[in-house]
N, C-alpha and C positions, 0 to 999 in steps of 0.2 A: 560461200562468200559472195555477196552481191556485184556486181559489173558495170554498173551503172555509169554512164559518162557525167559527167557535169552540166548541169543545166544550160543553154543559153544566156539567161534573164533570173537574177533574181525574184524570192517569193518577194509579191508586193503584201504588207499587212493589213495595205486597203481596197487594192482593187480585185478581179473575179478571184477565185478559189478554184487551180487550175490543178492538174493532174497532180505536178510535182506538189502543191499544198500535201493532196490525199496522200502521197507517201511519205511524206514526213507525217499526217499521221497515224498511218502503218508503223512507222519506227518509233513514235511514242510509247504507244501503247506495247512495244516488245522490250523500252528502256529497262522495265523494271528486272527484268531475266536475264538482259544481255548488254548493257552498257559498252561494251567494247566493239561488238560487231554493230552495235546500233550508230556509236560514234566514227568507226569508219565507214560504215553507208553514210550517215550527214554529209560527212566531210567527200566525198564520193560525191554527193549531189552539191557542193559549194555553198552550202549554207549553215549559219552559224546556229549552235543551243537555243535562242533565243529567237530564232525565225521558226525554228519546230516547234517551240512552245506556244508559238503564237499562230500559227495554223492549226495545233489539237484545240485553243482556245474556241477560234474561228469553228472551228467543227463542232465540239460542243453546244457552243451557242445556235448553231443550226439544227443540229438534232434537237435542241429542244424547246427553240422557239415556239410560242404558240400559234404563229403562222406559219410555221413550217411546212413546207410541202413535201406531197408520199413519198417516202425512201426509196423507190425505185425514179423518179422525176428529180430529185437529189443528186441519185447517183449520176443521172445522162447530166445533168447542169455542170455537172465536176469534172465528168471523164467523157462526156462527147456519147457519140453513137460508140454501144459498142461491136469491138472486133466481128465478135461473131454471137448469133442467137442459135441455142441447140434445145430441142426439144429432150423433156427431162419427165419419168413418168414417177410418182410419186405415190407408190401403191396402186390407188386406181385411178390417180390422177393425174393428169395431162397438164404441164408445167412447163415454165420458158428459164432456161440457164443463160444471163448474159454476163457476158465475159470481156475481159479489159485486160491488155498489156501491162507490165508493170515492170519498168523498167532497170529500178533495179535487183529483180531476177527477172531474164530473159524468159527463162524456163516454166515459168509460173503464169499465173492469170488470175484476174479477181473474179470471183464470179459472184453474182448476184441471183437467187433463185425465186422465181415469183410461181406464186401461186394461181391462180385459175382468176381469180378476180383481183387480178394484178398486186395485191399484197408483198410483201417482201418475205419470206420464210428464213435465207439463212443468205449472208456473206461474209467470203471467205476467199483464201487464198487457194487455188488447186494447180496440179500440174497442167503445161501446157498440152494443148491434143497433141500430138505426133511426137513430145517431147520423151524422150527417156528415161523414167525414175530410179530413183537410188538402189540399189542391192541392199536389202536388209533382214541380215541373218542372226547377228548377235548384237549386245548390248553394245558394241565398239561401234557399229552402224550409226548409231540415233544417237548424231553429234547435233547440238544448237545448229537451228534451219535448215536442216540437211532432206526432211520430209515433212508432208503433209499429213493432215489428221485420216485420211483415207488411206493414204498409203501405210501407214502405221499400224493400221488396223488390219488392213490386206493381209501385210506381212508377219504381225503375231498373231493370227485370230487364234481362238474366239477372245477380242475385246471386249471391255465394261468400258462404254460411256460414261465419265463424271460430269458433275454439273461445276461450272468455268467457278471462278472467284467474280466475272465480268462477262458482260453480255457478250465479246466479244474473245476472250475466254474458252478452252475446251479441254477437257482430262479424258483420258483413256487409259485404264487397267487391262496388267495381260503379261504374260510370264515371256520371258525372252532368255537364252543363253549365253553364258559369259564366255571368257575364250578358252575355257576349259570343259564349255560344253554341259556345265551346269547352267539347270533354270531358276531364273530368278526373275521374283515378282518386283512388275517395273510401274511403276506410276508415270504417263510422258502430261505435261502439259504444254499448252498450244495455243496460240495469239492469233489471231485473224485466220485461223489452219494452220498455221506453221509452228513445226516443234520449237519450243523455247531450252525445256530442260526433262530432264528425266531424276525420278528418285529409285533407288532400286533399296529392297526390302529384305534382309537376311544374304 
């Protein structure tokens, strides 16, 4: 469950596109899975159904403007310099992880991952560095938000990667045990990294 305190200032539907926009539309895009916890984050950030609708709008229209600028020059325009830049190796390549607070989970970070010739490769939500992640043992672990797509994968390897429903989107296959210690094949799907729901199989 997210922590987040109440904004300041409400979102403006005209003026910049500031942090708090990006996370309403974080919670947009997890509406479709989670209605409930998406509705008490909103209401958590002081803003009304219709101020998040209107900031995914605002985002859209910006990813797909035809003058839009590189998705990495996007992201600083929205969320400022970020937190911290960590060097990320990507096979045998030499890549920059940047990373943004996100307020409401403390715990987490947005990271952003560029590629060598500044491209955007993957963003997503991840734990925070020094932060503690979830214990995950059985299928009672992998409640809604409770991990990320990495930590998910750590904890039941070997994972299959699925291909999202959405760019934005991610599936991972992989057997996990129930409380009796039988395994069972778990389909988890995942919104900007973070678990939405789980299907289990037999």
């Amino acid at each position: 469950m997210p922590s987040g305190k109440p904004p300041a200032s409400k979102p403006s539907p005209t003026g910049p596109f500031t942090p708090l926009h990006f996370q309403l539309v974080l919670l947009r895009r997890m509406a479709d899975h989670n209605p409930d916890l998406v509705e008490d984050a909103r209401r958590a950030l002081g803003v009304s159904l219709a101020e998040m609708r209107e900031a995914n709008k605002r985002w859209q229209a910006m990813v797909r403007s035809p003058r839009s600028r590189s998705a990495a020059s996007r992201y600083r325009s929205v969320l400022g310099a970020p937190e911290s830049v960590v060097p990320r190796k990507v096979g045998d390549l030499e890549c920059e992880a940047w990373l943004w607070p996100v307020p409401l989970w403390p715990d987490l970070r947005f990271e952003v991952l560029l590629a060598p010739n500044g491209a955007v490769w993957n963003e997503w939500l991840v734990r925070a560095p020094g932060a503690r992640g979830p214990a995950l043992r059985t299928l009672s672990d992998l409640a809604p938000w409770s991990c990320t797509v990495d930590e998910a994968a750590r904890a039941f390897a070997p994972a299959r990667p699925l291909e999202g429903s959405a760019p934005t989107r991610w599936g991972l296959a992989f057997t996990a045990p129930d409380g009796e210690g039988v395994r069972r094949e778990v389909v988890a799907e995942f919104t900007w990294g973070l678990l939405q729901r789980t299907a289990v199989n037999g």
